[in-house]
C-alpha positions in Angstrom: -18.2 41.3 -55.0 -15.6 41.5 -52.4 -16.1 41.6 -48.3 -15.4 44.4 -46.5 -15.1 42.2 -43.4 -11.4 42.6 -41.8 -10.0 39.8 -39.4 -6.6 41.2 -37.0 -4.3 38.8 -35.6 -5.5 38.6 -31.9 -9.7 38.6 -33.3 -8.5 35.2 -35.1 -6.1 33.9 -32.7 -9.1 34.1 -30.1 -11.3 32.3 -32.3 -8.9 29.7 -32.8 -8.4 29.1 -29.0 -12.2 29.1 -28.4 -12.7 25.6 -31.3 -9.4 24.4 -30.1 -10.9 24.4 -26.5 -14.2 22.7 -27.6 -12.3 20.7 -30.4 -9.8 18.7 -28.1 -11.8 18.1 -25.0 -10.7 14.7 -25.5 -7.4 15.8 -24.2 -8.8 16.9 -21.1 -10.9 13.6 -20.6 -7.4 11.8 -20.8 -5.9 14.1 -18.3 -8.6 12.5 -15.9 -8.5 9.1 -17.2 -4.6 9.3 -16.9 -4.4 11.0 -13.1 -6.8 8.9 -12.1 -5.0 5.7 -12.7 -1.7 7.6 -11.5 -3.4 7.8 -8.1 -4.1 4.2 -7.9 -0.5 3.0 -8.1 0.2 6.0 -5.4 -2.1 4.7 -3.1 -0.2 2.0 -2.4 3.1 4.7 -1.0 6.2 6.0 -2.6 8.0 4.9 0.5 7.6 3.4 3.8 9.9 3.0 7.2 9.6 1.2 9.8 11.0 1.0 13.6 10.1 -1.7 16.6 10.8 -2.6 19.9 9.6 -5.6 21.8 6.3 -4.7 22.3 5.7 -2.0 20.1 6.8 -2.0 15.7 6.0 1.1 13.8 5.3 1.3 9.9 5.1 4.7 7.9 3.8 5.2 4.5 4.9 8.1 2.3 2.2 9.2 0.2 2.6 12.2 -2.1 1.5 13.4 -5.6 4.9 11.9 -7.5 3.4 9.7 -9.3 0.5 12.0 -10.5 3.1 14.7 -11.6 5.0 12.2 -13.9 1.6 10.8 -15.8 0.6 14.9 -16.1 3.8 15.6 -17.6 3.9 12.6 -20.2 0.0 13.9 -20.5 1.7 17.5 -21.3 4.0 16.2 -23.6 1.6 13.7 -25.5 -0.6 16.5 -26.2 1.4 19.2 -27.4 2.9 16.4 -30.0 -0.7 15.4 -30.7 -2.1 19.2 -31.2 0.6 19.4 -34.4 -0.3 16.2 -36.4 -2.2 16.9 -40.1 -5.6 16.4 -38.6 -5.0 19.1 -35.9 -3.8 21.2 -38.0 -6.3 20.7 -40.8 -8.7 22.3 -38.3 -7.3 26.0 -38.7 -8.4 25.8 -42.4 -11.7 26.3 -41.0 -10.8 29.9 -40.0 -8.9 32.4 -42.2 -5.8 32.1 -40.7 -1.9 31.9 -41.0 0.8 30.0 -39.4 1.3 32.7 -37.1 -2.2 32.5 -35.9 -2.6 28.9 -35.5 0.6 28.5 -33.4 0.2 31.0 -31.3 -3.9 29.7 -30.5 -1.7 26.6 -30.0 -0.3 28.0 -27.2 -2.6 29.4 -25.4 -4.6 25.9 -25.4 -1.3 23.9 -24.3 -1.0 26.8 -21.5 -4.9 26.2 -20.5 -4.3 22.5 -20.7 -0.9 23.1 -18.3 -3.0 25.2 -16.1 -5.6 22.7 -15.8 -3.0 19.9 -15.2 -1.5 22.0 -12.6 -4.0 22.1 -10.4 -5.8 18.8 -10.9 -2.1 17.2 -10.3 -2.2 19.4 -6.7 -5.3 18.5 -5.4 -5.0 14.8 -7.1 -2.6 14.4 -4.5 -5.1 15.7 -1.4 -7.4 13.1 -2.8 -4.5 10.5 -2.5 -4.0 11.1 1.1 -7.9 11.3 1.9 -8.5 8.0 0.3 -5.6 6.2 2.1 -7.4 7.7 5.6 -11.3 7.0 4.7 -10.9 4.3 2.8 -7.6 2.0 3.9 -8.4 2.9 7.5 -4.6 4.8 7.4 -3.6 7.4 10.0 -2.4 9.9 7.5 -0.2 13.1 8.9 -0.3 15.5 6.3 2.8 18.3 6.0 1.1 20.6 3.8 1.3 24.7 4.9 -2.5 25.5 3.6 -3.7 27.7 1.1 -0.2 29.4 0.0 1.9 26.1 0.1 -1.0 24.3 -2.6 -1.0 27.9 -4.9 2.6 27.2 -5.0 3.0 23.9 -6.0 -0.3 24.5 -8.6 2.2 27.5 -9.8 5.4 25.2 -10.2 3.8 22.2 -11.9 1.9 24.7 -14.1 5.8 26.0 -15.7 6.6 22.4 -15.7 3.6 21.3 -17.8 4.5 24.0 -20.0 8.5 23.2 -20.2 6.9 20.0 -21.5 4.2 20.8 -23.6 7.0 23.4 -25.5 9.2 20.3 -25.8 6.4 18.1 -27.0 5.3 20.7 -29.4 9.2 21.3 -30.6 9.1 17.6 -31.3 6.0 17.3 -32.8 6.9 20.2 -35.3 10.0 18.6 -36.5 8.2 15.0 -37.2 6.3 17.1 -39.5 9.1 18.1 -41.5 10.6 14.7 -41.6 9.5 11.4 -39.9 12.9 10.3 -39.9 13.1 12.4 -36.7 10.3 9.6 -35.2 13.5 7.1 -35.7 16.1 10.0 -34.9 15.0 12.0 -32.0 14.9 8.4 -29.4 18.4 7.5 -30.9 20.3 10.8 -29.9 18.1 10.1 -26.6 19.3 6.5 -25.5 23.1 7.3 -27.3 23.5 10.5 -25.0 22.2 8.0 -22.1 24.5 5.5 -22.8 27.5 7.8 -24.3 27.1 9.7 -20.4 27.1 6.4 -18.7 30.3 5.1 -20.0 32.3 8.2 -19.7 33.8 10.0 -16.8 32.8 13.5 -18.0 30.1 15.1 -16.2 26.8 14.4 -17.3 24.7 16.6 -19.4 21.5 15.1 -18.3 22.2 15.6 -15.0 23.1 19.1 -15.0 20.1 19.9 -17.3 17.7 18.1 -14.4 19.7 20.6 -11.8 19.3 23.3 -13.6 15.4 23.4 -13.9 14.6 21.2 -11.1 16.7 22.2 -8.5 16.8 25.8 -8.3 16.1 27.6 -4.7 14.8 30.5 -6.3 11.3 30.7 -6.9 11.9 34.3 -9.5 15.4 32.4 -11.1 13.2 29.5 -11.3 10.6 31.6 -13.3 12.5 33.3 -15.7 14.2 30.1 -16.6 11.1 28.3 -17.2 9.5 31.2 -19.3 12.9 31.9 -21.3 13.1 28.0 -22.2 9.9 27.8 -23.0 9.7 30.9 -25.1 12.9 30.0 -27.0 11.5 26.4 -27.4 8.0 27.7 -29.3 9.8 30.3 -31.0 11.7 27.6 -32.8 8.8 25.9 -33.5 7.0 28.1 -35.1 10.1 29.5 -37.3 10.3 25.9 -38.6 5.9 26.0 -39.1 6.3 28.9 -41.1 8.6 27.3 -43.4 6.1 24.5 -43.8 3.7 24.7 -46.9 0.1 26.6 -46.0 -1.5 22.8 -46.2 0.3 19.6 -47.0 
């Protein structure tokens, strides 16, 4: 006898976000593990200056969230190559569900996990600067404009999370369809490093970094995030849906 029972696209793509929520809590434990050793090697400053006199010397220590922002975007990207290996996938065959489906529940959980980073990362580096003045007896001058200036920065490092997690997720799709991009992917890396450091043209690397990091425009700076990392996912799940149902 056959079920009358239906399932539409968004019914199981919720489902799927729900068990990948539960199912990869371990990513999130690591996010805490990872930030929480990125604020140790912060406490000691990203910088210091110093000025003196003949009675009177001056040191100042530069503590920020740096640090913490680099581990949460190798965190980003670790999990979004993670979230496409067999065992992750093999999960959706607990569901009835497609390609479609599963990517797009993939999504949703890499941007939960980039909101999450986002504002962990932010406050990770409050935590930084109250350590350093409760616990290393430092007189700590903080710059910070309040409320709107830490929604901001939660805001930015949330699209850079999930530039990254897009990129991870572009990566991890296409060491599915070959491992020879494990080998292939780190050698077009270091050649285009060394190709640009022994040429006088200008540098594509560079001009990439400009282009996302150092745009004045907080809406430009939007749309290029989103559009990126649309286009990125989009290519990722063309090349999933080329994949076999399981392998």
């Amino acid at each position: 006898m056959m079920s009358l029972k239906t399932t539409n696209l968004i019914e199981t793509v919720k489902n799927q976000y729900f068990f990948k929520l539960k199912a990869n809590i371990d990513s999130f434990s690591s996010l805490v593990g990872i930030q929480i050793l990125a604020i140790l090697f912060s406490l000691g400053g990203v910088g210091s200056s110093g000025m003196g006199g003949a009675e009177i010397s001056v040191n100042v220590k530069h503590y920020s969230s740096d640090m913490i922002f680099v581990f949460t975007l190798i965190w980003s990207f670790i999990t979004a190559v993670t979230i496409t290996t067999r065992p992750y996938r093999n999960h959706d065959f607990s569901f009835v569900s497609n390609r479609l489906s599963s990517s797009l529940s993939n999504i949703l959980f890499l941007g939960t996990a980039s909101l999450l980073g986002g504002v962990t990362c932010i406050l990770s580096g409050n935590l930084v600067e109250i350590i350093a003045n409760v616990f290393l007896n430092q007189q700590v001058y903080s710059l910070t404009g309040g409320a709107s200036h830490i929604i901001l920065g939660i805001m930015i490092t949330f699209f850079y999370l999930f530039l990254f997690s897009a990129i991870g997720y572009l990566v991890g799709t296409l060491v599915q369809v070959s491992k020879l991009f494990v080998i292939v992917l780190p050698v077009l890396f270091i050649g285009l490093l060394f190709l640009e450091a022994s040429t006088s043209r200008e540098p594509f690397l560079s001009n990439l970094f400009q282009f996302f990091a150092m745009e004045p425009n907080i809406s430009l700076f939007i749309v290029k995030m989103v559009l990126t990392s649309v286009a990125l996912f989009t290519v990722s799940l063309s090349i999933l849906n080329r994949l076999e149902v399981r392998r």
